[in-house]
C-alpha positions in Angstrom: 65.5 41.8 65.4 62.9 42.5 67.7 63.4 43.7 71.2 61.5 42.1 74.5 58.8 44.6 76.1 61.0 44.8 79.0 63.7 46.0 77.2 60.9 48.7 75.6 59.7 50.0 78.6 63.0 50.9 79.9 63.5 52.7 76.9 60.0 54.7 77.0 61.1 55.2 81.0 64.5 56.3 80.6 63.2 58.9 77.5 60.6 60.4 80.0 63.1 60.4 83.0 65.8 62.2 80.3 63.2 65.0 79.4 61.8 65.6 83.1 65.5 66.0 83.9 65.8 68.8 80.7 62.5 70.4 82.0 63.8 71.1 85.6 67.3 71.6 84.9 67.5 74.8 86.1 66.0 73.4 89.5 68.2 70.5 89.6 71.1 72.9 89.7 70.0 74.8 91.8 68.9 72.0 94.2 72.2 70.2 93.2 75.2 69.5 95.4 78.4 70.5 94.2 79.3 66.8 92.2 75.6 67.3 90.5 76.5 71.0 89.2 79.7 69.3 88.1 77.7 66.7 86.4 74.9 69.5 84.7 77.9 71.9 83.6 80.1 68.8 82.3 77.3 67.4 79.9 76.4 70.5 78.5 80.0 71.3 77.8 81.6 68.1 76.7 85.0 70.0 76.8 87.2 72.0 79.3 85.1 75.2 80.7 87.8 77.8 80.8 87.5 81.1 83.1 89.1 83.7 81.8 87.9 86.6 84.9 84.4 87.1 84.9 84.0 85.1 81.5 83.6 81.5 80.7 84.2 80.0 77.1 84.8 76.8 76.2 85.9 75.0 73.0 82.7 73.7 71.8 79.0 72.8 72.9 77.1 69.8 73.3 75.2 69.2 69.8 72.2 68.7 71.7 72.6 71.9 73.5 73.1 73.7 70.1 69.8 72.6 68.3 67.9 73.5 71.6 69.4 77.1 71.3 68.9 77.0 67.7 65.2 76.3 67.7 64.2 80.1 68.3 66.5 81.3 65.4 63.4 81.0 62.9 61.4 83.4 65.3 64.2 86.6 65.2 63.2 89.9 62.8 63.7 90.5 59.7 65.8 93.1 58.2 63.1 95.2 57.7 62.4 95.8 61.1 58.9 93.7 61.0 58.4 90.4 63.0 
């Protein structure tokens, strides 16, 4: 099945609107009203954010958010001290 060039270009726009959005983020939630912090904090934890005092945990994170912090694990030292 082939799709219509329309139907490609939204894609391509909507993949380059989705990763400006992961570049600025941090400045979208800053910049963000209450309803978009919601909407930041709610995608990257799928579940309930529970406060417990000063602390936040929830039961699990967003897969995508997981690879993203993942991707650094390969740069961390070794157990000899070296990097």
């Amino acid at each position: 099945m082939r799709f219509s060039n329309i139907q490609n270009t939204s894609i391509v726009e909507d993949y380059y609107n989705a990763v400006k959005s992961l570049v600025t983020l941090d400045q979208l939630y800053k910049d963000g009203d209450v309803k978009k912090k919601r909407q930041i904090i709610g995608s990257i934890f799928p579940e309930k954010l529970v406060s417990e005092g000063s602390h936040y945990r929830t039961a699990r994170l967003n897969e995508a958010v997981k690879l993203i912090y993942s991707m650094g694990a390969g740069f961390s030292e070794n157990k000899n001290g070296q990097t």
